[in-house]
Chimera marker file (.cmm) of the C-alpha trace (Angstrom):
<marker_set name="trace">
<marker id="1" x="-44.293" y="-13.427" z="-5.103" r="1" g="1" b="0" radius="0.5"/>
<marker id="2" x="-44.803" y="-17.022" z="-7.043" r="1" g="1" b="0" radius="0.5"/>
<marker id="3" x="-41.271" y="-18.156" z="-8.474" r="1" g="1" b="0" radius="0.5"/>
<marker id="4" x="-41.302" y="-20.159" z="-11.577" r="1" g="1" b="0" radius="0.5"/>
<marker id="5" x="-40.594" y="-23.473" z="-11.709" r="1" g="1" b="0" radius="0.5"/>
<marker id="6" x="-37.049" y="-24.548" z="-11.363" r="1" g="1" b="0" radius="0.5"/>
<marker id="7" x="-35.762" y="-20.865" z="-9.802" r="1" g="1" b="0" radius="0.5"/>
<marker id="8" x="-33.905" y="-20.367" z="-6.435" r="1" g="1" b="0" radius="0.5"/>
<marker id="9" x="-35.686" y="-18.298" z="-3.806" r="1" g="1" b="0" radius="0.5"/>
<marker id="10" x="-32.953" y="-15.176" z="-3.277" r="1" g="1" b="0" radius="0.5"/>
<marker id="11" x="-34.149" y="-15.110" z="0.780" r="1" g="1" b="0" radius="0.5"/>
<marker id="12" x="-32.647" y="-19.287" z="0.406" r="1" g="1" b="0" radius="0.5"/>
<marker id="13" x="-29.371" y="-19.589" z="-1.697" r="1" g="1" b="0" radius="0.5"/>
<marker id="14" x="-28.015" y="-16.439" z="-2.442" r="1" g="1" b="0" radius="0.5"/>
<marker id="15" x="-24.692" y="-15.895" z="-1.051" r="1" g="1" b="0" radius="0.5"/>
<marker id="16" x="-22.133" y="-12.831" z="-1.262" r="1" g="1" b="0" radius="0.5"/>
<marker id="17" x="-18.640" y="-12.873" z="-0.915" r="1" g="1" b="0" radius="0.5"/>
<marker id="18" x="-16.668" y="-9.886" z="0.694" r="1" g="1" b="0" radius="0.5"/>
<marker id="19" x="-12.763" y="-9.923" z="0.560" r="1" g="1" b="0" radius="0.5"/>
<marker id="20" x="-12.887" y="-14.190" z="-0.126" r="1" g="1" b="0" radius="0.5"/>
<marker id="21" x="-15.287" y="-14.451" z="2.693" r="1" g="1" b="0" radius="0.5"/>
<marker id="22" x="-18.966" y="-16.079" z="2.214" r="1" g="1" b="0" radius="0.5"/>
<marker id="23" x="-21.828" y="-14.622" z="3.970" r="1" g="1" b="0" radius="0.5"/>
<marker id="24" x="-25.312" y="-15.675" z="3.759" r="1" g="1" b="0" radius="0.5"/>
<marker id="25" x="-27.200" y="-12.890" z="4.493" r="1" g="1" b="0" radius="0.5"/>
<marker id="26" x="-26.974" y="-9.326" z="2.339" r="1" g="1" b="0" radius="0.5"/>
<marker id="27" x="-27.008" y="-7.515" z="5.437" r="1" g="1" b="0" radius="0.5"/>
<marker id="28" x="-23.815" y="-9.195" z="6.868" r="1" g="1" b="0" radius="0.5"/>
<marker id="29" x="-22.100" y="-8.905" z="3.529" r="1" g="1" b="0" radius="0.5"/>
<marker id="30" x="-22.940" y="-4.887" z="3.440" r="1" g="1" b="0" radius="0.5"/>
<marker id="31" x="-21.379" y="-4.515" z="6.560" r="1" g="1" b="0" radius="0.5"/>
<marker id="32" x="-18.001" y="-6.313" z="6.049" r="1" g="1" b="0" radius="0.5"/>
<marker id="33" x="-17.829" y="-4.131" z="2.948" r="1" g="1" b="0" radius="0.5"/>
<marker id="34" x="-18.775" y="-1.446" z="4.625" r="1" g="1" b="0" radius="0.5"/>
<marker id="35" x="-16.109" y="-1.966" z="7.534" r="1" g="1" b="0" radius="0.5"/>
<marker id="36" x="-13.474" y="-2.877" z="4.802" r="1" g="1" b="0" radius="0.5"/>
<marker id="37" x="-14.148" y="0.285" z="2.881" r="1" g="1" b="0" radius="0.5"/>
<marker id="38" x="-14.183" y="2.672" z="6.463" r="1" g="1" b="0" radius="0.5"/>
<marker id="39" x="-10.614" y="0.874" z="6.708" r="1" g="1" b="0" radius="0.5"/>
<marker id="40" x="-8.952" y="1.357" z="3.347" r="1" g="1" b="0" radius="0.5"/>
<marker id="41" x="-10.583" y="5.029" z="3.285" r="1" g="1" b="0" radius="0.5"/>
<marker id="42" x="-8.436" y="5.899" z="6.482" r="1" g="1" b="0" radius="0.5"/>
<marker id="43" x="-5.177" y="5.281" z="4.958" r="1" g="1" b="0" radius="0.5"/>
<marker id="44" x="-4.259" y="8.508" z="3.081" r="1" g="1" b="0" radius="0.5"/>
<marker id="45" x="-1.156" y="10.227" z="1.518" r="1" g="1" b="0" radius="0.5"/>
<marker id="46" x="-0.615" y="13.750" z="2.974" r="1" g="1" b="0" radius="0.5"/>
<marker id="47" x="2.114" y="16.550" z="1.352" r="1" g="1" b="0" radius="0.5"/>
<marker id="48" x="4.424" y="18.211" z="3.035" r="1" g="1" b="0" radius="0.5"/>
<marker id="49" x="5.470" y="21.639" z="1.300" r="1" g="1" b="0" radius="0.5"/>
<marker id="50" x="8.091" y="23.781" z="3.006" r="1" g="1" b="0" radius="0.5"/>
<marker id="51" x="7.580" y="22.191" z="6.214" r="1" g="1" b="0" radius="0.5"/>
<marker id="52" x="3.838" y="22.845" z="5.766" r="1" g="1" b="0" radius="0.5"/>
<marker id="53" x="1.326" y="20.088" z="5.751" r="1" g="1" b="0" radius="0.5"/>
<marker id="54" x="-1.128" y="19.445" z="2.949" r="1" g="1" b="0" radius="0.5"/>
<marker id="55" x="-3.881" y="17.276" z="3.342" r="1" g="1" b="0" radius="0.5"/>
<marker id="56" x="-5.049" y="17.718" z="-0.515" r="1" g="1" b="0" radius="0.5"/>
<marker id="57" x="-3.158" y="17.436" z="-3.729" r="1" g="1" b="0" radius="0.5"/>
<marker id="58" x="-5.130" y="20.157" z="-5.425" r="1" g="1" b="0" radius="0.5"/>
<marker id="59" x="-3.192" y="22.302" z="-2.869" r="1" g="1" b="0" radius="0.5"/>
<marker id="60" x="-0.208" y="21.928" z="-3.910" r="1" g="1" b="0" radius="0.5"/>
<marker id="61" x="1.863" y="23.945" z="-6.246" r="1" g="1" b="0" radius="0.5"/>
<marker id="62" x="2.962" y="22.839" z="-9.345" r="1" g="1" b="0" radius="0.5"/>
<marker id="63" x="5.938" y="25.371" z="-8.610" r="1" g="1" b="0" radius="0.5"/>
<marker id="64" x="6.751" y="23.170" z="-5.844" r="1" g="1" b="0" radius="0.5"/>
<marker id="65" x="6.830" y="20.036" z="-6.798" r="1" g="1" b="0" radius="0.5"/>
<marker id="66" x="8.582" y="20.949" z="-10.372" r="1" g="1" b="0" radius="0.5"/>
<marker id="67" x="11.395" y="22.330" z="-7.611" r="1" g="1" b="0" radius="0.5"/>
<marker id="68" x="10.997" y="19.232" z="-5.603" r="1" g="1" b="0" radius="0.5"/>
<marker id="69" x="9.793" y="20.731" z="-2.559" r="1" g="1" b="0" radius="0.5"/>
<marker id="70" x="7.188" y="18.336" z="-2.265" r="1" g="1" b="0" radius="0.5"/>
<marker id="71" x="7.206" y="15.371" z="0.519" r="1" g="1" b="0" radius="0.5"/>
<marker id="72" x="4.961" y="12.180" z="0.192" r="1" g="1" b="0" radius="0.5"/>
<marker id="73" x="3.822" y="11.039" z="3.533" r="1" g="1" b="0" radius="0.5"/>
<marker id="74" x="1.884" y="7.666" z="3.557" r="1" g="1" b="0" radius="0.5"/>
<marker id="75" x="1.976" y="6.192" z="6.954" r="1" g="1" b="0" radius="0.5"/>
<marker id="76" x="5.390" y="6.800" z="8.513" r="1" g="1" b="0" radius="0.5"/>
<marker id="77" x="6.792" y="6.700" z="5.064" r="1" g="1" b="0" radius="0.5"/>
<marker id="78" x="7.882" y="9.727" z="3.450" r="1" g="1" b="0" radius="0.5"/>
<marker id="79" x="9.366" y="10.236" z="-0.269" r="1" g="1" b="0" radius="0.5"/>
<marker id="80" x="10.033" y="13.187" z="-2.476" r="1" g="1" b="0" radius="0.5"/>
<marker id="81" x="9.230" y="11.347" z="-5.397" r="1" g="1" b="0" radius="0.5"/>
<marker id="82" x="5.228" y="11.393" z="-6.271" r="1" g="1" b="0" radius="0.5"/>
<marker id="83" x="5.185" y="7.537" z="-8.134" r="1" g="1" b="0" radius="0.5"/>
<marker id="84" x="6.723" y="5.801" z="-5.607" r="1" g="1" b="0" radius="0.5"/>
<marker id="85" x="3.997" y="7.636" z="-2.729" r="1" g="1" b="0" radius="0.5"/>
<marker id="86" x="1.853" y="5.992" z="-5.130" r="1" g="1" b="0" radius="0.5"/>
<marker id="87" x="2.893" y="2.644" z="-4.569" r="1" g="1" b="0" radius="0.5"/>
<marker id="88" x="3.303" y="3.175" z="-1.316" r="1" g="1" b="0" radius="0.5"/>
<marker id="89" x="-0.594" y="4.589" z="-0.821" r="1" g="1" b="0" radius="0.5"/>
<marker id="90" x="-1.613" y="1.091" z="-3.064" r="1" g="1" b="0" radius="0.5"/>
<marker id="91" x="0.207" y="-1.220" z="-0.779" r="1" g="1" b="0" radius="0.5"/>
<marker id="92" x="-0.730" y="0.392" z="2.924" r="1" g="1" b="0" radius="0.5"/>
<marker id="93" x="-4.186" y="0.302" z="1.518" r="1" g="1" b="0" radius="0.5"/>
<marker id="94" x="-3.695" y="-3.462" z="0.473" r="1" g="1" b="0" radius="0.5"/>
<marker id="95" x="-2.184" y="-4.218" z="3.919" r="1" g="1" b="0" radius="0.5"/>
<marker id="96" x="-5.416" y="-2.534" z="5.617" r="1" g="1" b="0" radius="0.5"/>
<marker id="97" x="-7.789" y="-4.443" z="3.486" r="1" g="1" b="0" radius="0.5"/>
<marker id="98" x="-5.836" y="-7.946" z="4.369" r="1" g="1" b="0" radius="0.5"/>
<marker id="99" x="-6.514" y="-6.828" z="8.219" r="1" g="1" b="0" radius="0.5"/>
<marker id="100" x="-9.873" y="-6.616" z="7.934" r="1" g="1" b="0" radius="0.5"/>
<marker id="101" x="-9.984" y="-9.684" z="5.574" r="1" g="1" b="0" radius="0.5"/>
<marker id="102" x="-7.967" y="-11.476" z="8.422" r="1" g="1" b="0" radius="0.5"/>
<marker id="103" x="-10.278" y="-10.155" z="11.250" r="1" g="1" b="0" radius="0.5"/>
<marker id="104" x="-13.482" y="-11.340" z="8.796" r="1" g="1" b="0" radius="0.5"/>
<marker id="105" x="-12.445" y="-14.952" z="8.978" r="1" g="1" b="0" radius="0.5"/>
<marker id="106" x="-11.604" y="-15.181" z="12.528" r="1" g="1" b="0" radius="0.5"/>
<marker id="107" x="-14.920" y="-14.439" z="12.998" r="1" g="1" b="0" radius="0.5"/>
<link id1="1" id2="2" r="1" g="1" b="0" radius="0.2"/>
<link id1="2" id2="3" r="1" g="1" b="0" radius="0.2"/>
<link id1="3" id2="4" r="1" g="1" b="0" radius="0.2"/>
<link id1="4" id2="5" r="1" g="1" b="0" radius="0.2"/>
<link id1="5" id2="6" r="1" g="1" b="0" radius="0.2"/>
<link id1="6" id2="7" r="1" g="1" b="0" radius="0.2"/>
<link id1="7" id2="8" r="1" g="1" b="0" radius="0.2"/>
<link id1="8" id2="9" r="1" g="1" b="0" radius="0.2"/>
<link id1="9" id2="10" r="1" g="1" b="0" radius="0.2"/>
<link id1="10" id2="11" r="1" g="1" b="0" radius="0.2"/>
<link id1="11" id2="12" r="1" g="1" b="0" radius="0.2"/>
<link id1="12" id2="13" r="1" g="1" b="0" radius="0.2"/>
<link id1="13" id2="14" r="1" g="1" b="0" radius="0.2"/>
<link id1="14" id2="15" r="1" g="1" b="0" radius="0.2"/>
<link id1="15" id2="16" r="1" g="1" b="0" radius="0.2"/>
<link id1="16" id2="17" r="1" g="1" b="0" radius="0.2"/>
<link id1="17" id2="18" r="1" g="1" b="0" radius="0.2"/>
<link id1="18" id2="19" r="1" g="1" b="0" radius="0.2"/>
<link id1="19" id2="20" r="1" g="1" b="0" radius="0.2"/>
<link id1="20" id2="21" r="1" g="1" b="0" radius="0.2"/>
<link id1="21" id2="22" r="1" g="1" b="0" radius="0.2"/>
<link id1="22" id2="23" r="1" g="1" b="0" radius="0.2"/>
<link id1="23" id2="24" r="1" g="1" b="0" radius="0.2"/>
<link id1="24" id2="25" r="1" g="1" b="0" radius="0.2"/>
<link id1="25" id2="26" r="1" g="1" b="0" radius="0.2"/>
<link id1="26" id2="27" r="1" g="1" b="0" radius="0.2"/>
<link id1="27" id2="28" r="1" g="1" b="0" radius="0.2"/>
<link id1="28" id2="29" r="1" g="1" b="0" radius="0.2"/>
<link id1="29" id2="30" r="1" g="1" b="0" radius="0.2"/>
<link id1="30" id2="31" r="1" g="1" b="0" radius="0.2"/>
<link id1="31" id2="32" r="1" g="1" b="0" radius="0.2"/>
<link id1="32" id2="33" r="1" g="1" b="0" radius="0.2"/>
<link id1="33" id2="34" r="1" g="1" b="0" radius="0.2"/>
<link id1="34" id2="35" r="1" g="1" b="0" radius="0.2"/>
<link id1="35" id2="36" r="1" g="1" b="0" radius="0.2"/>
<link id1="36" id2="37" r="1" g="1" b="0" radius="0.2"/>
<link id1="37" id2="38" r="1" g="1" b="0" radius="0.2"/>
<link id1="38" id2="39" r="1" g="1" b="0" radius="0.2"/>
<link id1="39" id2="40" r="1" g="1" b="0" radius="0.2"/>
<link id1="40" id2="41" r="1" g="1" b="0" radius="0.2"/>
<link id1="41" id2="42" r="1" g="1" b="0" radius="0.2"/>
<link id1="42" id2="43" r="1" g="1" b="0" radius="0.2"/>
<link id1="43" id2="44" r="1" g="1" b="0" radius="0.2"/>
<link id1="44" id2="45" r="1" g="1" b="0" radius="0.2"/>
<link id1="45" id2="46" r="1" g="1" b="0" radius="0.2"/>
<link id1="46" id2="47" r="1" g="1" b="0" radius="0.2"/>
<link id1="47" id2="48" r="1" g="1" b="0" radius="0.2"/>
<link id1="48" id2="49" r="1" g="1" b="0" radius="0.2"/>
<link id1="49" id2="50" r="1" g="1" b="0" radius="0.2"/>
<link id1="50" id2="51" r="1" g="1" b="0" radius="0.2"/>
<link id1="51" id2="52" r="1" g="1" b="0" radius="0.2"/>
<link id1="52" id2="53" r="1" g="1" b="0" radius="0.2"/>
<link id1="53" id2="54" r="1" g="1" b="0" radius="0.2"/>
<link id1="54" id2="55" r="1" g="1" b="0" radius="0.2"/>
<link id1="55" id2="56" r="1" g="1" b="0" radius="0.2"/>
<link id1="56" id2="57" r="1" g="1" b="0" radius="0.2"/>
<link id1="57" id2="58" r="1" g="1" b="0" radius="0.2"/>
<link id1="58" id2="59" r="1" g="1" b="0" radius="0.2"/>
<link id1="59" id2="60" r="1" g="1" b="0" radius="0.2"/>
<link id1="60" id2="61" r="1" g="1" b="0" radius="0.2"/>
<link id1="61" id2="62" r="1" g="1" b="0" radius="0.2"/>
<link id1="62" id2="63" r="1" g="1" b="0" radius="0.2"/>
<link id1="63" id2="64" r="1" g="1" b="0" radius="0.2"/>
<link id1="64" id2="65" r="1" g="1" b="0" radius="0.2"/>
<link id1="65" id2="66" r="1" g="1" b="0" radius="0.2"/>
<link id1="66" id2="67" r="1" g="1" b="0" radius="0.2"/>
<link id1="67" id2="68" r="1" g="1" b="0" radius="0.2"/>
<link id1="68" id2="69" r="1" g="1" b="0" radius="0.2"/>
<link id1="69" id2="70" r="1" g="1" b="0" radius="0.2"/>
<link id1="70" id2="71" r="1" g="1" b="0" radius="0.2"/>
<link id1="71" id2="72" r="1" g="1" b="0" radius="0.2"/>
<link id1="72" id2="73" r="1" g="1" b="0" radius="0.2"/>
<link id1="73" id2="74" r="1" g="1" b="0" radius="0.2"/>
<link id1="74" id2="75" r="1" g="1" b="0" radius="0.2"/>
<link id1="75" id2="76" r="1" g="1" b="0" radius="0.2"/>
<link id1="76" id2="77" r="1" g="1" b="0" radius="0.2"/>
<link id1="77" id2="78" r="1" g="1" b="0" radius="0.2"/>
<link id1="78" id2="79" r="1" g="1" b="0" radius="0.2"/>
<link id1="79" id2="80" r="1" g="1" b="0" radius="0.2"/>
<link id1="80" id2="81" r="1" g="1" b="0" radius="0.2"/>
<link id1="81" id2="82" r="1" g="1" b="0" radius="0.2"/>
<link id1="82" id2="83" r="1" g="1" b="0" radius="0.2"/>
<link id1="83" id2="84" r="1" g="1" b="0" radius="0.2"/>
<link id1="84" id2="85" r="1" g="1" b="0" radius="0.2"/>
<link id1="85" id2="86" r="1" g="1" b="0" radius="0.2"/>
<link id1="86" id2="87" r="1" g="1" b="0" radius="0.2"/>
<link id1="87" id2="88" r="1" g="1" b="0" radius="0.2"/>
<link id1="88" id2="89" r="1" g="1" b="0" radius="0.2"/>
<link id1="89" id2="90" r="1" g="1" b="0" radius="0.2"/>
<link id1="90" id2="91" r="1" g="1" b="0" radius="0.2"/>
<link id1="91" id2="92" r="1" g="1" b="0" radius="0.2"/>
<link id1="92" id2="93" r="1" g="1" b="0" radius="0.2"/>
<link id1="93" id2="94" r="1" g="1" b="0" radius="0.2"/>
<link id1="94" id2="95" r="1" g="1" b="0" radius="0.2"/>
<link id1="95" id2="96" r="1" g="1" b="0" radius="0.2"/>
<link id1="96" id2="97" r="1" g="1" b="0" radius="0.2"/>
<link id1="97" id2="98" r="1" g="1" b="0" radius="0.2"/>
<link id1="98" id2="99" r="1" g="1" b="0" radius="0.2"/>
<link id1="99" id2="100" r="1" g="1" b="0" radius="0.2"/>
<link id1="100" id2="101" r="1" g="1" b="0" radius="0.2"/>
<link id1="101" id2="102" r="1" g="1" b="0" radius="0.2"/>
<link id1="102" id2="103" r="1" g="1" b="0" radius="0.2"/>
<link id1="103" id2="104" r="1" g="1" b="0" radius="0.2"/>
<link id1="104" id2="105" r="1" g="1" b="0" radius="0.2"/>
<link id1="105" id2="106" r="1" g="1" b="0" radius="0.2"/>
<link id1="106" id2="107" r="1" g="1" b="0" radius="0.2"/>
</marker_set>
């Protein structure tokens, strides 16, 4: 392929960025995104309902969590009350994307 005059050959000076980091090549860069996705998609919230573990929202009554029988887990944190599980979920996903950002520029 014959670049016109004046443009940047992608193979020389491209460069991605993952999580602040720079990487030269697209293959590196899919991979740290690739880790750092893997990572955040491990942290979870799970529902406890009469003692009963629920790994899915959609399975959980709305009987039963007007009556408050619900329990947020996320992590080792657990909370009856479904906007603060929410926070919780956004910042142990935060924390598990700054490990991997951490572990990227050690590296």
């Amino acid at each position: 392929m014959k670049l016109a005059k004046g443009t940047c050959d992608p193979s020389k000076c491209s460069k991605f960025f993952v999580l602040g980091r720079e990487f030269t090549s697209r293959e590196a860069a899919e991979e740290a995104r690739d880790d750092a996705r893997a990572t955040v998609q491990k942290v979870k919230m799970t529902y406890v309902v009469d003692g009963v573990a629920v790994d899915s929202s959609s399975k959980v009554s709305p009987k039963a969590k007007a009556a408050g029988n619900v329990e947020f887990v996320v992590c080792d944190d657990k909370t009856k009350c479904e906007v603060t599980a929410r926070g919780l979920l956004a910042k142990a996903q935060y924390e598990a994307a700054r490990s991997v950002a951490a572990k990227l520029a050690k590296s």
